[in-house]
N, C-alpha and C positions, 0 to 999 in steps of 0.2 A: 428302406421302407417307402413303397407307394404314399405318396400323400394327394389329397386333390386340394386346387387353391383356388379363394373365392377371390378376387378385385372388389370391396365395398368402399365406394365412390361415392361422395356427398355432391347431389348438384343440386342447386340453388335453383328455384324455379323465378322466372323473372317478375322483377315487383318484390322477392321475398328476403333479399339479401339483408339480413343484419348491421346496422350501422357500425364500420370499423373491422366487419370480417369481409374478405377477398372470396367471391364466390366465380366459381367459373363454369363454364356452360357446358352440354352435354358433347359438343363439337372436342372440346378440350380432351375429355374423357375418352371418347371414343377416340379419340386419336393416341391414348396416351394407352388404351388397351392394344391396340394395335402395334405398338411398338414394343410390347412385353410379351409379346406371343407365349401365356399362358393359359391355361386349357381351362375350357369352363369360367371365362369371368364371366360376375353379374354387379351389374350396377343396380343401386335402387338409389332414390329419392332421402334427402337428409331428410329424417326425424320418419320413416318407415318401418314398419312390421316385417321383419325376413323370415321367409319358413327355407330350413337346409336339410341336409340327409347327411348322417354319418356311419360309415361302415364301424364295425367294431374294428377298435385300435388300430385305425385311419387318420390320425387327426387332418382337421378342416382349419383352412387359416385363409381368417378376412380383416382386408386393412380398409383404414381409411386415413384422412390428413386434417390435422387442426392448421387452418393457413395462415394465420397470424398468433401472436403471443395474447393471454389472457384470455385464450377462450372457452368456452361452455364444455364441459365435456360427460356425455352421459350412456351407457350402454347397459342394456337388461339383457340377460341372459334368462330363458326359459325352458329346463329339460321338457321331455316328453314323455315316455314309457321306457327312461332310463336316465340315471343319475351320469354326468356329465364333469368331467377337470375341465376347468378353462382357467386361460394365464392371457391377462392382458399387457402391451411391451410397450413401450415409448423410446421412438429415435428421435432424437431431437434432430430437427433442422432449419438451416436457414428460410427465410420468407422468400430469397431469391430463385433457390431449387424447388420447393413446389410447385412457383408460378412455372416454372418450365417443366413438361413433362417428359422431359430426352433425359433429365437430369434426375427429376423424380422417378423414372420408369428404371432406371438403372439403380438407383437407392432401392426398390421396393426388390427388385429382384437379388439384389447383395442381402438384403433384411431376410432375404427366404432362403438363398442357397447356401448363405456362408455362416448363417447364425451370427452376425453382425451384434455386437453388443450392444444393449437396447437397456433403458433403464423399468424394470418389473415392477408396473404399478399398482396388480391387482390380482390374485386369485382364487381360486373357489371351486370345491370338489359335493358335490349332492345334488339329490333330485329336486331341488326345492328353486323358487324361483331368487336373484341372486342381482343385483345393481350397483354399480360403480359410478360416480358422480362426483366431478372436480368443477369449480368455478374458473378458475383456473391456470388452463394448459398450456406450458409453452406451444410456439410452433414447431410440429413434429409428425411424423408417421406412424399412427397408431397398428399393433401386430395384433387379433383377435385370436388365441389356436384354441379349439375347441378338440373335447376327447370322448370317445364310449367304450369304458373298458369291458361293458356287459356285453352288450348285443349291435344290432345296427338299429339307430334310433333318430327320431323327428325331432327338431329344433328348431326355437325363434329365438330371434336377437333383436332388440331395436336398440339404435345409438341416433344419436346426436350430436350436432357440432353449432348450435345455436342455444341460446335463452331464452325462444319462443320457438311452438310454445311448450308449456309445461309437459310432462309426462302421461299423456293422454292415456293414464289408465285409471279406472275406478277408485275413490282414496276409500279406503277400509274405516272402518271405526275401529276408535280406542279399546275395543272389547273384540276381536272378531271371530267370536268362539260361536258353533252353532249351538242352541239351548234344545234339548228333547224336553218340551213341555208333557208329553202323553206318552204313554206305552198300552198299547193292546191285544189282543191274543193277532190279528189279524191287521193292525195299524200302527202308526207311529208318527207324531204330531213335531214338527221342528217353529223354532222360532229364531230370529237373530236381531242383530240391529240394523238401519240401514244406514247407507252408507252415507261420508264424512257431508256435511253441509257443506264444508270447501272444496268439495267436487267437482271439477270442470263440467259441464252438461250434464247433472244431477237428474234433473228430467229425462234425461235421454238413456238411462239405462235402468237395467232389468235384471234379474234372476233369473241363474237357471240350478235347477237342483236333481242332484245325481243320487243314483246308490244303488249299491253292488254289495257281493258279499266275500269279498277277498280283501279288501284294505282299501285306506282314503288316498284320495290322490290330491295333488298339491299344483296342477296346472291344469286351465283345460282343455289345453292340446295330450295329456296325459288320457285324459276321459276321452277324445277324439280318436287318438292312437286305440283304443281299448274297443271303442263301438269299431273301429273295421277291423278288428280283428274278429268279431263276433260271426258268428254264422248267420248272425239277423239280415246282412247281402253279403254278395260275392261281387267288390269294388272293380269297375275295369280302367276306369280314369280319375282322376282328382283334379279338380279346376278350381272349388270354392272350399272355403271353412265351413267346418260343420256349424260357426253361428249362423252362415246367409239361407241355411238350411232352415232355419225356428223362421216358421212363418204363424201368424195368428190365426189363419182361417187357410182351408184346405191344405193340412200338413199331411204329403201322403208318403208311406213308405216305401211307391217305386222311385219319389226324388232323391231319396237315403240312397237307394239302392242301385240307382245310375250314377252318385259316385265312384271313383276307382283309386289306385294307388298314387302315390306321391308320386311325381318326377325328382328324380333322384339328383337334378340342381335347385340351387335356390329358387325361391317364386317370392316377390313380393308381393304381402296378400292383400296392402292398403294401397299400393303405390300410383295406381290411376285416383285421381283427385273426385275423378268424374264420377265416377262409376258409380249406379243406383244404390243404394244401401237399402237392403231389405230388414234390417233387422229395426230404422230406423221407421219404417211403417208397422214392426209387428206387434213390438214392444206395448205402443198404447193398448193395443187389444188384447193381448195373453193370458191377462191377468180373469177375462170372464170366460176365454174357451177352453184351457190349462190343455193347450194341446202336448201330447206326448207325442216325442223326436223319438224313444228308442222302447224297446218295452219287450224283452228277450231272454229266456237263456241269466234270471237273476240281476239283469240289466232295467235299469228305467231310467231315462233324464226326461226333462219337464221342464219348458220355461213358463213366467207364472207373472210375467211386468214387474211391476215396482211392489207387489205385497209380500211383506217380511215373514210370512209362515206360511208350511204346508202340511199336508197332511199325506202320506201314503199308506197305502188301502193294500187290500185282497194279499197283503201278506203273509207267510208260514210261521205258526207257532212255537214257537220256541227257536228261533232262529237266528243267529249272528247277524244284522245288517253295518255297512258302512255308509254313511251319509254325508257330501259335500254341496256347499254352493256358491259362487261362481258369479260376482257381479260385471255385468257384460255392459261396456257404451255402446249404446246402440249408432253412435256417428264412426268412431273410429273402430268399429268392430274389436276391440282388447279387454282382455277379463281381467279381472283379479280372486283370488281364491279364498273364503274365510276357512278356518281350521276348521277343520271334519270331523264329524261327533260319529260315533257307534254305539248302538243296545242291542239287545236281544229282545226280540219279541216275547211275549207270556206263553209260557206253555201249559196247556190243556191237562188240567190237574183228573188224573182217574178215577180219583177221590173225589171230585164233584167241590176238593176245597179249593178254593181258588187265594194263594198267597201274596200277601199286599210285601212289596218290597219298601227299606224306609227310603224316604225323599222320593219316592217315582209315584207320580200321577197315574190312577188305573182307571180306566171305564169301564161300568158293569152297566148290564142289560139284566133286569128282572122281568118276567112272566105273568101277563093280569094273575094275581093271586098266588103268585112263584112265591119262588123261596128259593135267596141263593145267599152261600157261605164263605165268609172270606178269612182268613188266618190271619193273623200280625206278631210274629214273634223274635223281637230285636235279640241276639243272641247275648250280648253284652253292652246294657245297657239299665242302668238304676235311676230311679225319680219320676219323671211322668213321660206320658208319650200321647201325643196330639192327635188325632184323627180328624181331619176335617174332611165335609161331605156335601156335594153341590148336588140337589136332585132337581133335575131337568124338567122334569114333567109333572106325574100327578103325586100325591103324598106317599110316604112309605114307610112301612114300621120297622125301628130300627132297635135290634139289642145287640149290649157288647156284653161277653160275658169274660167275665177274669177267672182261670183256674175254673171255671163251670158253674161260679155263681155271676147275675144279673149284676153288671157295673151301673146302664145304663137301659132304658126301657123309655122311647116314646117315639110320635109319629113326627115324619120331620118332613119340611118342603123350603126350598130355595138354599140357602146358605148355612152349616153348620158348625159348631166347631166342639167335640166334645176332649176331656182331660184326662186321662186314665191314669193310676198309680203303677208305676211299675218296677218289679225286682227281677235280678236276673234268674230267669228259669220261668217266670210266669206263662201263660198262655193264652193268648186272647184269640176268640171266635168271634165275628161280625157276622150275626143273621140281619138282611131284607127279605121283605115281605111285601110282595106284590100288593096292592088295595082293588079295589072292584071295579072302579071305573075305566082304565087302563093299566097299559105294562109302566114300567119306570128305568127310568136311566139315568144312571148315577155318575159322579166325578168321585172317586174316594183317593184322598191323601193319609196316608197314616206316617208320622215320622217322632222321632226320639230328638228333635231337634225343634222345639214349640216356637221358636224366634220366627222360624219357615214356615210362610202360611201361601200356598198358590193363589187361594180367591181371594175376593176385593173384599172390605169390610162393606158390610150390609146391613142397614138397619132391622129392626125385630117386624114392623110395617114397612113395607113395599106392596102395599097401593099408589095408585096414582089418581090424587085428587082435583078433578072441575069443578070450576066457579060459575053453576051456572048463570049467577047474579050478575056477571063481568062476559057470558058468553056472546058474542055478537051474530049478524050477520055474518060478519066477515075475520071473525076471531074467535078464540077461545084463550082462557088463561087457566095452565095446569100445575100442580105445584106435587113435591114428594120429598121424604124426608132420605139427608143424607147420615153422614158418620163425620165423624172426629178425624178416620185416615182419611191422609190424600187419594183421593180418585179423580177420575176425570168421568165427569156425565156427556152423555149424548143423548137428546133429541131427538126422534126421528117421528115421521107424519105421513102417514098412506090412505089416500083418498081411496074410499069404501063404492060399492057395486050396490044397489039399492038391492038387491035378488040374494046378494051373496048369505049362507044359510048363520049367522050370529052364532048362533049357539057353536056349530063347528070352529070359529073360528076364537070362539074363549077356550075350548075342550085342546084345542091343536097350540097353547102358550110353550114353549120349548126355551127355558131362561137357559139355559147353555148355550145358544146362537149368538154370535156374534154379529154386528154389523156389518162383516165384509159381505153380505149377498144381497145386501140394502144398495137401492138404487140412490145416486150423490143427488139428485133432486129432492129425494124425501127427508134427508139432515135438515134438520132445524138450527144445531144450535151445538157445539160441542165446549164445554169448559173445564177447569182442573181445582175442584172444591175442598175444602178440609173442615172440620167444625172451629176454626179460629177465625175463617171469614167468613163466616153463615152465619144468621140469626137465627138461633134453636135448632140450626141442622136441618132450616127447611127451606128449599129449591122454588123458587118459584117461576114457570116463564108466561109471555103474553105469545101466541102463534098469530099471527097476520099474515091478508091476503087471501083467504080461504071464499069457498061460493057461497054463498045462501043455500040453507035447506040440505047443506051434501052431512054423509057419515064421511067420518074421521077414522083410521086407527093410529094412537097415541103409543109411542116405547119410548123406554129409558132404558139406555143401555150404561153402566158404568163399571168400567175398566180398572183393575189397582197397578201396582207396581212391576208385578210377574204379568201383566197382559192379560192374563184369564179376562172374561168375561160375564158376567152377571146380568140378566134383561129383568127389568121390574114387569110384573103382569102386563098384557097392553089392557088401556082401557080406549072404549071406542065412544066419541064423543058425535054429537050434530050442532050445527052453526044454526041460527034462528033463520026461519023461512022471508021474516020480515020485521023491517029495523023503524 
């Protein structure tokens, strides 16, 4: 059987040699390939990114040498658009034969041609990403042989033969599951955590967020593999990763599409030191242009900077989606993967009734003076069932009817949470009722499980009160009452347009907003309250620094445990003309 062999060579760049490890220089190397006269060696850089090519059941075999005893020993292995066997070997040998490479060049080729007995330190058969780490290693010659029993498929490896530095990829959190906060007939809202506070370059990396409708993928050379295969271009060369691709500003899809195929030897895709990194200027900005990389044929990726939720749009109803995402450092260009969440979007009831599922978050849109019907019927489920209900806009009349008679009857705005008795076979209907001033938009939770509540607790008042007696020049002091749960309040303060028309701007209050489209100058003031360290549950702050004579507008945004969001009315305040 044809095999092709990689030579993976650790050289030490000068200045970088580890105290106590024997590095040798690239002269060494290249003289040591030379003497092995086999086909296709590639050297790369100790502690680099390798992208290889493997034919189906070809196997690919890359060595490299620990040169002394005790040392560091680490290698990732990362399929692509196909699940991968790899067997990692150890030959042990002397520190006198590696320094020589007449001696070593002849060892590595015995290790290949004769199957030389090697001690098996490590192996591993899936698509999933897969690392081996010894403190450790005798000195020895490490055997890499990689396999594809499926197809011909793309691979990266990073190894290392040093203790610096760490594993230059993104550390996950303790939870790295993506959360579907929302579900829409045409949307789909994700949340996560972000990633570990013991992160090497924490600031330097970003999301990107994928999703297709065939399965999740678990690399994101996996997702890289899958966009060129799309029709969205036709690749003629491959030079760069599809990260150097995610820029912030002018992302156009003829740079996608002057892409082309892999060269079918290794490329290391970090191993110039030098070399610009774009993803390391894109990353700040991403997050407020949310440029889209692919958007095709059931395909979309998105990078989005450092903010932990999105939201995807202009969706099909009633339809399977898969959802991953992918924390990328923006210095060392390497991702890491959290686990992939999938839903089905809401399907368009012909019935006009629209079916609340339990534990999923739905948004309804009512019609100035609409009237729209929701269903809730747990199939197997006895005692109470929760309905809680966040209306965005202006009031709305709300009934629940059980088996056809009125449970519940009254108008509601901001935060709700009503109780309903329930027996298996019951049937509940949820009428809204548009009001006359505008349409409404609603958060509706219904679940059989009353512990689960998505929004924050909210007091029964959410106003926001000024002191005018205390209001300055150059100040204002505004106070509002909290709750007993923990939330965390925010702040925020936007200088008013003397022209701007008041009235639109009380009618246009949207408490479902979040702070993420708030400019970081207008934060006031962010803290995490509860009613055991409040007096009466009531908030109070001072604002300074403000002009003489200007309008204010004043929000309170407070956040619970599930992230949801809650904005207290804004009120819009003025500083005294003169002090």
């Amino acid at each position: 059987m044809m095999e092709r062999i990689f030579l993976l060579c650790f050289v030490c760049a000068v200045g970088w040699c580890p105290q106590g490890v024997q590095c040798h220089g690239r002269k060494f190397w290249d003289e040591l390939e030379n003497k092995l006269d086999l086909p296709h060696p590639s050297v790369i850089l100790n502690g680099a990114e390798v992208t290889g090519f493997l034919r189906k059941a070809v196997p690919n075999r890359l060595y490299f040498a620990a040169e002394v005893d005790n040392t560091p020993v680490t290698v990732r292995v990362m399929p692509c658009d196909a699940a991968l066997q790899w067997n990692l070997t150890l030959l042990e040998l002397p520190v006198q034969i590696i320094g020589n490479f007449e001696t070593l060049g002849l060892w590595m080729k015995l290790f290949d041609e004769t199957d030389a007995p090697g001690l098996d330190v490590f192996s591993h058969r899936g698509n999933e990403v897969e690392s081996f780490y010894t403190e450790n290693s005798p000195a020895g010659l490490y055997k890499l042989e990689l396999l594809s029993t499926e197809k011909d498929t793309v691979f990266k490896v990073y190894a290392s033969v040093t203790n610096e530095p760490a594993v230059p990829y993104p550390d996950l959190p303790d939870d790295p599951r993506i959360q579907v906060t929302s579900v829409g007939h045409a949307s789909v809202s994700l949340a996560w955590e972000p990633i570990s506070e013991a992160s090497q370059d924490r600031h330097g990396t970003g999301y990107c967020v994928f999703r297709n409708q065939e399965h999740n993928y678990k690399t994101l050379c996996a997702v890289e593999s899958k966009l060129r295969e799309s029709e969205a271009f036709k690749p003629t060369s491959w030079d760069l990763p599809v990260q150097e691709l995610v820029k912030a500003e002018n992302v156009s899809e003829k740079a996608v599409i002057d892409q082309g195929n892999q060269s079918s030897e290794a490329v290391a895709t970090d191993q110039v030191v030098g070399r610009k990194n774009a993803l390391g200027q894109s990353f700040g900005n991403i997050g407020s242009t949310e440029p889209t990389l692919f958007h095709k044929k059931g395909l979309q990726m998105v990078c989005i900077g450092d903010q932990t939720n999105f939201t995807f749009d202009s969706l099909k109803p009633g339809t399977l989606y898969y959802f991953d995402v992918f924390a990328v450092n923006s210095l060392t260009q390497r991702s890491s993967a959290y686990t992939g969440a999938f839903t089905e979007t809401i399907r368009r009831s012909r019935s006009k009734i629209l079916e609340l599922k339990d534990g999923v978050l739905t948004e309804v849109f009512v019609k100035r003076k609409g009237i729209r019907l929701l269903s809730f019927d747990p199939a197997f489920s006895q005692g109470q069932i929760t309905v809680a209900i966040h209306s965005c806009l202006q009031k709305v009349k709300l009934q629940i009817l059980q088996n056809g008679k009125i449970a519940t009857s009254e108008r509601i705005e901001g935060v709700r949470h009503f109780q309903v008795s329930n027996n298996t076979g019951d049937k509940h209907l949820i009428i809204l009722k548009g009001g006359k001033k505008g349409p409404g938009l609603l958060k509706i939770y219904a679940t059989t499980r009353p512990h689960e509540q998505p929004f924050p607790s909210v007091p029964r008042g959410t106003s926001l009160k000024v002191f005018d007696k205390l209001t300055t020049c150059s100040s204002v002091t505004v106070a509002w009452m909290g709750t007993k749960k923990r939330n965390k309040y925010c702040l925020y303060l936007k200088p008013l347009e003397e022209t701007l028309d008041l009235q639109l701007t009380r009618w246009h209050q949207n408490s479902c907003l979040g702070p993420g489209n708030r400019l970081k100058k207008e934060k006031v003031i962010c803290k995490h309250l509860h009613g055991q360290n409040i007096h009466s549950s009531i908030i109070a702050e001072r604002v300074e620094g403000l002009e003489p004579g200007k309008m204010y507008l004043l929000d309170v945004y407070v956040t619970g445990q599930t992230k949801h969001t809650f904005k207290y009315p804004g009120r819009i305040v003025r500083t005294r003309l003169s002090c």
